[in-house]
GUDREN-19310 format. One record per residue: residue in one letter; x, y negated, z of N, C-alpha, C in turn. Coordinates in steps of 0.05 Angstrom, whole numbers, padded with zeros to 5 digits, always signed. Each point is the difference from the previous one (the first is absolute). Layout:
<pts>
aXYZXYZXYZ
...
</pts>
This chain:
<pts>
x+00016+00024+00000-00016-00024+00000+00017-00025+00000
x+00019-00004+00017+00020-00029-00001+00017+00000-00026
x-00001+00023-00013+00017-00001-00025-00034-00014-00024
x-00015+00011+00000-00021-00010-00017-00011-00035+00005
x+00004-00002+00026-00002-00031+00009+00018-00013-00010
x+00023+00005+00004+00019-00017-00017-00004+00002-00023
x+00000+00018-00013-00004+00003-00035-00024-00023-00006
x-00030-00003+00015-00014-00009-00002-00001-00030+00001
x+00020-00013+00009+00022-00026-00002+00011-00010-00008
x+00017+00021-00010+00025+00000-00016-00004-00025-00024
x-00023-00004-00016-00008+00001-00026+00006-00040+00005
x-00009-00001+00028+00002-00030+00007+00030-00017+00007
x+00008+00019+00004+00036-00003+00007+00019-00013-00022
x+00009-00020+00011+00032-00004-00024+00010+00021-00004
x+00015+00008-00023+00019+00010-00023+00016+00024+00026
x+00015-00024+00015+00019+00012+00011-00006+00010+00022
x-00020-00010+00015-00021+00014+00027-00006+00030-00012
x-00007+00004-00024-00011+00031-00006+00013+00017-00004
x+00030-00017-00012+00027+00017-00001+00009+00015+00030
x+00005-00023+00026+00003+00007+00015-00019+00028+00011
x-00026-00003-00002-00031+00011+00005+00013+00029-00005
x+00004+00002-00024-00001+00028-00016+00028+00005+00013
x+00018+00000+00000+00029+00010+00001-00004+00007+00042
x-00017-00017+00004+00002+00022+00028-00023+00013+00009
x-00013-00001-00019-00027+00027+00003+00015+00021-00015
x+00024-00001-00021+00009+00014-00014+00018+00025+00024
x+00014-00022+00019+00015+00005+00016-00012+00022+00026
x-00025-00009+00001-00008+00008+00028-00013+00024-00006
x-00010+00007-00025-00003+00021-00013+00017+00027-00004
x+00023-00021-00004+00032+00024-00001+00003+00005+00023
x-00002-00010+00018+00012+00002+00034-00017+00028+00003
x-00037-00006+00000-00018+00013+00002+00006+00033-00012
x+00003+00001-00018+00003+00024-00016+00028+00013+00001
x+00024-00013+00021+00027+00008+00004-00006+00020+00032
x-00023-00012+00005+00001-00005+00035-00012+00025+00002
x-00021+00010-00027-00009+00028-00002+00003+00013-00014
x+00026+00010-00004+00021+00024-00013+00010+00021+00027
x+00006+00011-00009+00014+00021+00012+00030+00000+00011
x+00010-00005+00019+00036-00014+00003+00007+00029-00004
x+00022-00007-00001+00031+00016+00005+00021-00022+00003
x+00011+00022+00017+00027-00002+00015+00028-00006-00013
x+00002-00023-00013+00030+00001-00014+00022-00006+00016
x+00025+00010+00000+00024-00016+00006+00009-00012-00018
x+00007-00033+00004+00013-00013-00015+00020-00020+00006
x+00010+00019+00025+00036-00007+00004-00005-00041+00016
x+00025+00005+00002+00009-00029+00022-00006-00028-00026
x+00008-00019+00017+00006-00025-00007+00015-00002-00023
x-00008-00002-00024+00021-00006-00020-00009-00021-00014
x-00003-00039-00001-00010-00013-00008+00018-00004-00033
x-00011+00007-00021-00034-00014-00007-00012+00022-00005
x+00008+00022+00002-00016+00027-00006-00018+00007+00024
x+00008-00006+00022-00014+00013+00024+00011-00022+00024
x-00023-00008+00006-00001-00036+00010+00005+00004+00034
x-00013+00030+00008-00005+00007+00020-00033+00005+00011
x-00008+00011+00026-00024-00001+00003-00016-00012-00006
x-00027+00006-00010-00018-00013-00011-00002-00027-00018
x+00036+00000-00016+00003-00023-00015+00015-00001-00028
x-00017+00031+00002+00010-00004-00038+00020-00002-00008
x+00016+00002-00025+00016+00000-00015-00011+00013-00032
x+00024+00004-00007-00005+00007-00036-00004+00028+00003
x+00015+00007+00016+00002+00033-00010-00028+00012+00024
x-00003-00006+00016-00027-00010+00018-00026+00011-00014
x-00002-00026-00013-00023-00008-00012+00001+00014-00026
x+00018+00006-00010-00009+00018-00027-00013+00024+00012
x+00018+00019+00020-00015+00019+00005-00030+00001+00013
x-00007-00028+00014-00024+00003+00013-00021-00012-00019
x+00005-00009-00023-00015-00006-00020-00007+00019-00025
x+00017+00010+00001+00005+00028-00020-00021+00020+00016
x+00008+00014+00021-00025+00010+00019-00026-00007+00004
x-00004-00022+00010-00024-00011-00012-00013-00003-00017
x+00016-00001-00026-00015+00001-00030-00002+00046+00002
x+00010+00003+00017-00001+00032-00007-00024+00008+00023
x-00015-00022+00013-00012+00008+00025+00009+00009+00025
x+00011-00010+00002+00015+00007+00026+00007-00028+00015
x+00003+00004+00029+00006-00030+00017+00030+00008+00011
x+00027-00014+00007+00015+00015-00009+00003-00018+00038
x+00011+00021+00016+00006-00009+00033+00027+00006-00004
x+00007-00020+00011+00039-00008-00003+00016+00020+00014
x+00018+00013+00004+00009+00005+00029+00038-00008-00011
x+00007-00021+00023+00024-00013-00011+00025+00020+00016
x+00008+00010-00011+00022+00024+00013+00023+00001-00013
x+00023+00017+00004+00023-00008-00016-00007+00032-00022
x+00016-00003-00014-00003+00026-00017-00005+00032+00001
x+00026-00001+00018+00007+00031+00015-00030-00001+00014
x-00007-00019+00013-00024+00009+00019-00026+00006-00020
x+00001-00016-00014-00025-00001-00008-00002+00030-00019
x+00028+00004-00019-00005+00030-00008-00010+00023+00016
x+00020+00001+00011-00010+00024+00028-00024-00006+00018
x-00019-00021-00010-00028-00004+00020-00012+00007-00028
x-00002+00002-00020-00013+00006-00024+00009+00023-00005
x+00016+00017+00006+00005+00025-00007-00016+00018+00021
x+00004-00019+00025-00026+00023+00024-00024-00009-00004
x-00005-00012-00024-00037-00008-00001-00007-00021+00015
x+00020-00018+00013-00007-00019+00010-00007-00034-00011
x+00009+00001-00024-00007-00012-00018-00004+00010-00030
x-00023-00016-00014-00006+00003-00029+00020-00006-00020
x+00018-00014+00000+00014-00008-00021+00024-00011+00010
x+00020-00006-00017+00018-00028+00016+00009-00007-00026
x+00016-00030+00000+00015-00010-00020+00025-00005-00004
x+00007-00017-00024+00040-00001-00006+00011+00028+00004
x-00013+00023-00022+00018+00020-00002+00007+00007-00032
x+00016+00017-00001+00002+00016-00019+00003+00019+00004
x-00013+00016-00029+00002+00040+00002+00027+00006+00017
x+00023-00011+00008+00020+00014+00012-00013+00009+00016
x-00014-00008+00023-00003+00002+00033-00009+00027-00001
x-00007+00017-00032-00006+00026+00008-00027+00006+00013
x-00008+00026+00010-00019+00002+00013-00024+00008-00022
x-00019+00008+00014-00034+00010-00018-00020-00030-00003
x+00007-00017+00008-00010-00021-00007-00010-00012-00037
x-00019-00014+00000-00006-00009-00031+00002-00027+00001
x+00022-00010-00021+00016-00013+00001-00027-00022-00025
x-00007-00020+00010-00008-00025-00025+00016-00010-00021
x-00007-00012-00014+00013-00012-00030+00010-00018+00021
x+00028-00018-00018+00017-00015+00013-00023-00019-00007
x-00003-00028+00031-00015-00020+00000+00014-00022+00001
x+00035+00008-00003+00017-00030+00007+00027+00009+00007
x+00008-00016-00018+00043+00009-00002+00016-00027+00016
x+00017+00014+00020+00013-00021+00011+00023-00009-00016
x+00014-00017-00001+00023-00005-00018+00018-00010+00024
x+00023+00016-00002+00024-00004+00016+00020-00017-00020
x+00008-00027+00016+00020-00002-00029+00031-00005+00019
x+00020-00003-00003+00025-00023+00006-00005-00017-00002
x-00001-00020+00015-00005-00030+00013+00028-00022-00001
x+00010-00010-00017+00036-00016+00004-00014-00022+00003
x+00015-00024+00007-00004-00030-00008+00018-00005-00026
x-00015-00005-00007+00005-00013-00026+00033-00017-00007
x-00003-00018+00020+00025-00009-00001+00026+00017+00008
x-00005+00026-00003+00019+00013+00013+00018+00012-00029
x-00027+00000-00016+00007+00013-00033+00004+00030+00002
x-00010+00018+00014+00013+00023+00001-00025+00014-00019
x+00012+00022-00015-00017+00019-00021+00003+00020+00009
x-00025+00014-00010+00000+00026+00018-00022+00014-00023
x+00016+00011-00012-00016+00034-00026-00020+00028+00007
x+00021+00001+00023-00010+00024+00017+00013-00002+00027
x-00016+00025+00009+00010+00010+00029+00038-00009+00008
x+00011+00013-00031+00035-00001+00010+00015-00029+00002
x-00017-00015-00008+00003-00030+00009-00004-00002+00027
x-00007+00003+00016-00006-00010+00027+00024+00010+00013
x+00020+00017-00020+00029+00004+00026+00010-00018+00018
x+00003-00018-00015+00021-00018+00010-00021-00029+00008
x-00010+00008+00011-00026-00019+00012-00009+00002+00028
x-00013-00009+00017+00002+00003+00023-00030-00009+00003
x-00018+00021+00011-00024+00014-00005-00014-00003+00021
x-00031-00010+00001-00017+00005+00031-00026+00014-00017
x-00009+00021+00006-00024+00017-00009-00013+00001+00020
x-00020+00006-00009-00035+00003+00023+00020+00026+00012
x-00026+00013+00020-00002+00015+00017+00001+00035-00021
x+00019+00013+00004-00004+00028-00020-00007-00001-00021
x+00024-00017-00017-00001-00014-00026+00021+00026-00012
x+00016+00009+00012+00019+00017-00011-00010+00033-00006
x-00027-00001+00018-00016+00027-00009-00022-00003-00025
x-00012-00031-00002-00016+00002-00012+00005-00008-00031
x+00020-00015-00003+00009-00008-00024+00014+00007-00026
x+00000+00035+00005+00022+00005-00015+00019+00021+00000
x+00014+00025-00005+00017+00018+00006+00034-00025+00003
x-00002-00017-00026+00020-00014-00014+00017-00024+00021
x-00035-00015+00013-00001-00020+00019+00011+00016+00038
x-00011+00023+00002+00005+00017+00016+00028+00000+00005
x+00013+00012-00024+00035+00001+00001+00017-00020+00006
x-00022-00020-00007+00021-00036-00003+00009+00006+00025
x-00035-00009+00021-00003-00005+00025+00018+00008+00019
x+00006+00032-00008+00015+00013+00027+00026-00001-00011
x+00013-00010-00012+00031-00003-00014+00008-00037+00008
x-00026-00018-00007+00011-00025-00010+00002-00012+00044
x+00022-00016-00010+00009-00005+00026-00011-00030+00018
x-00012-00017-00026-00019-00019+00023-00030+00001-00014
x-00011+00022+00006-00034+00011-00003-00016-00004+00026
x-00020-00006+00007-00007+00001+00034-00030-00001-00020
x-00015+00012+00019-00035-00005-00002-00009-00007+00023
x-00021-00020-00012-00011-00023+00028-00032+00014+00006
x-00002+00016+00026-00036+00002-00002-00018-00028+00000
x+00014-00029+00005-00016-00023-00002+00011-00012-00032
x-00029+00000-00016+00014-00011-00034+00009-00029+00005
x-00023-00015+00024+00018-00018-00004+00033-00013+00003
x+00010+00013+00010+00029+00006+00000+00015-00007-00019
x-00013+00016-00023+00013+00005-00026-00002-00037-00007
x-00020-00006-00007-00007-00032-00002+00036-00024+00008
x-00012+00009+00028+00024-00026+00015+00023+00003-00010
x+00010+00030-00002+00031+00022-00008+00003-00022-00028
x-00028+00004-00012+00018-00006-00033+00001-00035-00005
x-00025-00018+00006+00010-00020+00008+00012-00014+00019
x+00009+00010+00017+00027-00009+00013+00033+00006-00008
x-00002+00012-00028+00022+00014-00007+00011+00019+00022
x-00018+00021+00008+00027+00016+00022-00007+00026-00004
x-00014+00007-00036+00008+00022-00015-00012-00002-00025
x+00019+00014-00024-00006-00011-00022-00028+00020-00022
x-00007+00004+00021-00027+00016-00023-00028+00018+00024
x-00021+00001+00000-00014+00004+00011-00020+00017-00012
x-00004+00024-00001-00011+00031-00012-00034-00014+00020
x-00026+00006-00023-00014+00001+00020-00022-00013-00016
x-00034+00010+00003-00019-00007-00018-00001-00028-00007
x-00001-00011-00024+00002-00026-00002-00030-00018+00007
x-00023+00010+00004-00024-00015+00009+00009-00001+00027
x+00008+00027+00015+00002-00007+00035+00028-00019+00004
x+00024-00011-00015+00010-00012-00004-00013-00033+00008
x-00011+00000-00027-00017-00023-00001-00016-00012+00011
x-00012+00019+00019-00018-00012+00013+00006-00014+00029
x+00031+00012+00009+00010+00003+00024+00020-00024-00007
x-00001-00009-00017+00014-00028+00005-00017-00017+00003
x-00028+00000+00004-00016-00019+00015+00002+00000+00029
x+00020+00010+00009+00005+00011+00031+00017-00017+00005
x+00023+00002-00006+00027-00014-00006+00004-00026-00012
x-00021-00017-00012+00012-00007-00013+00008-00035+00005
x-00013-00003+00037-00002-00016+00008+00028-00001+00018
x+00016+00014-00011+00032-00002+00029+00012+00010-00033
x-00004+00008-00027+00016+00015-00016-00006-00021-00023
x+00018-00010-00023+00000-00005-00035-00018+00028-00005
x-00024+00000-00006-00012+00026-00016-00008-00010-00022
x+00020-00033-00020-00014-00002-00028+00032+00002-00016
x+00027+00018+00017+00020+00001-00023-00018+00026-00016
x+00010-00009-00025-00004+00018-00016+00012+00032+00000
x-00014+00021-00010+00005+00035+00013-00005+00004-00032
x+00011+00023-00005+00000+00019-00020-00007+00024+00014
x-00021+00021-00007-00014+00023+00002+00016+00018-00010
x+00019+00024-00008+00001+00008-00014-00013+00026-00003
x-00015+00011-00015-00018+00023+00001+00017+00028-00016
x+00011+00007+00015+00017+00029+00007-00003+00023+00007
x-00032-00005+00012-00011+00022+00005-00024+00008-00010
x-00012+00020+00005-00029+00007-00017-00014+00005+00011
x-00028-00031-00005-00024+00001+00023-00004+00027+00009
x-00014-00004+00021-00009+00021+00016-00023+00000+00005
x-00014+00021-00010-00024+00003+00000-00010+00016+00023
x-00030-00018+00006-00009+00011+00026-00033+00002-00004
x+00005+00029+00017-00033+00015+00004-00006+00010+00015
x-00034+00002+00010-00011+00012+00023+00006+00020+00000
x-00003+00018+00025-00008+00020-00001-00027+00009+00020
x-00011+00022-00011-00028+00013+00014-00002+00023+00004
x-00014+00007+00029-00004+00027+00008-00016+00013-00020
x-00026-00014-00005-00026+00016-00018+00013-00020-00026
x+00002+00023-00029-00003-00006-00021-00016-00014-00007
x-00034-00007+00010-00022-00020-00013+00012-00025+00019
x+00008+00000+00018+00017-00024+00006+00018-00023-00029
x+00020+00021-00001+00016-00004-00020-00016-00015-00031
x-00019+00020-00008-00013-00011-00019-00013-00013-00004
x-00017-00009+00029-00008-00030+00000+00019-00024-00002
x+00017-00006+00013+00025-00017+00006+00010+00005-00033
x+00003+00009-00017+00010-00009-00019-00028-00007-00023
x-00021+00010+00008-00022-00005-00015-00004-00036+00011
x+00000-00008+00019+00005-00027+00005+00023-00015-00006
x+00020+00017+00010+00024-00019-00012-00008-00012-00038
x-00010+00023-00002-00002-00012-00043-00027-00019-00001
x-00015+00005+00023-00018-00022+00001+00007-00034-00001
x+00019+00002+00024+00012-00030+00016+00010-00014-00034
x+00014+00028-00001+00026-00015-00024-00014-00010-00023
x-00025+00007-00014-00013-00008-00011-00017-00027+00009
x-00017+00003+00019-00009-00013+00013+00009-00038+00003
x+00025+00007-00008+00018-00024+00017+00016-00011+00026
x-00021+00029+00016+00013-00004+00026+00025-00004+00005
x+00016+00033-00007+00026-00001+00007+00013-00021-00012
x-00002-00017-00015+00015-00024-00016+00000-00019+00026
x-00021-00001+00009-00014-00034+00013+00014+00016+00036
x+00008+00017+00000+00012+00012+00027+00031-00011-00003
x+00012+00011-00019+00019-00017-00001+00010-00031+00002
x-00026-00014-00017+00000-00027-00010-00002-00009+00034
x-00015+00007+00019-00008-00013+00029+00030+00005+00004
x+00015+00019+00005+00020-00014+00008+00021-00009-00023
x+00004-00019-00015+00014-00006-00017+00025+00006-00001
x-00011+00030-00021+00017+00016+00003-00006+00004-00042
x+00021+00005-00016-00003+00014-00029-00017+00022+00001
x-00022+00005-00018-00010+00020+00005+00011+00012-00034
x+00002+00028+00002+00014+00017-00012-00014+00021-00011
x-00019+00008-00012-00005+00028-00005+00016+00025+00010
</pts>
């Protein structure tokens, strides 16, 4: 009835009053019809801004899956855990799904279509001039990588790590940030959006507008759910091709001004 009252109004309203009108009856509608789905239990790992903002605050990699789900019928309940945990609580049936994996992790699980590739690149300043082809460039360089960068990156990057003699991995990224503009190491391994975003942290004690060269050395990494029940699985990708059509996944990116990429 309050939705027909308004409509019944509407007709009398400025241009932009009806715009507003419609886009949150549109809204309250989505809320309505989210609010009566069926949840499951995802893990979707710690704090990693701009992919995963933290509790109840969104990110990219976030919101694709809980929109993707949704377009698959499903209401998607967060549970923010670190990896190891969250596998082994989904392997005893304690959760429906989790995210940021790939087929390695093994296991009887059904693995979704990739919904989103991270890109690790080499990070220099610019004014430093240094080039870098591949992996065997980074010898003679002096290196700060994320957290179990030497397992995940590589057989090639692996070998550097445990041979090359000033390598260290920081579990805080922002680290990596201060290390490279403060000159006190010359290259920084490590996703270039979580990069990016983490010099809004810094950037009020740090220069975060010298110029950086990316170099892309490595090969995105593609990441996918996984699910206990197979009709899990095939909803979540029956949505995911929804969003992507849709526009969603574009305009998920665009909120945080971020390149959106196919």
């Amino acid at each position: 009835m309050p939705f027909k009252v308004a409509f019944r109004h509407a007709s009398t309203m400025p241009m932009p009053m009806r715009r507003l009108l419609l886009a949150g009856v549109l809204a309250l509608a989505a809320g309505t019809a989210a609010a009566s789905m069926p949840e499951i239990r995802i893990g979707v790992g710690l704090t990693k801004p701009p992919y995963i903002m933290g509790p109840d605050q969104g990110g990219i990699e976030y919101e694709i899956a809980e929109k993707a789900l949704e377009a698959g019928g499903y209401r998607m309940v967060a549970q923010h855990l670190p990896p190891a945990r969250a596998l082994a609580l989904m392997r005893a049936g304690m959760l429906d799904g989790m995210l940021t994996v790939d087929e390695g992790i093994g296991g009887t699980g059904h693995f979704s279509d990739t919904y989103m590739h991270y890109q690790n690149v080499a990070t220099t300043l610019a004014s430093r001039g240094i080039r870098l082809r591949g992996i065997a460039d980074l010898e003679q360089y002096s290196i700060a990588a994320f957290q179990n960068a030497s397992l995940i990156l590589g057989p090639d990057f692996k070998a550097l790590a445990e041979r090359h003699r000033d390598y260290k991995e920081h579990p805080q990224q922002i680290t990596q940030n201060r290390l490279l503009y403060t000159g006190r190491v010359d290259v920084v391994v490590g996703d270039r959006l979580i990069f990016r975003y983490l010099n809004r942290q810094v950037e009020s004690s740090i220069d975060t507008t010298q110029p950086l060269v990316h170099h892309t050395i490595f090969s995105p990494s593609a990441r996918k759910a996984v699910f206990h029940d197979p009709a899990l699985r095939e909803a979540f990708n029956a949505g995911l091709k929804k969003i992507r059509k849709n526009g969603t996944y574009a305009a998920i990116y665009k909120k945080y001004n971020e390149t959106y990429e196919p």
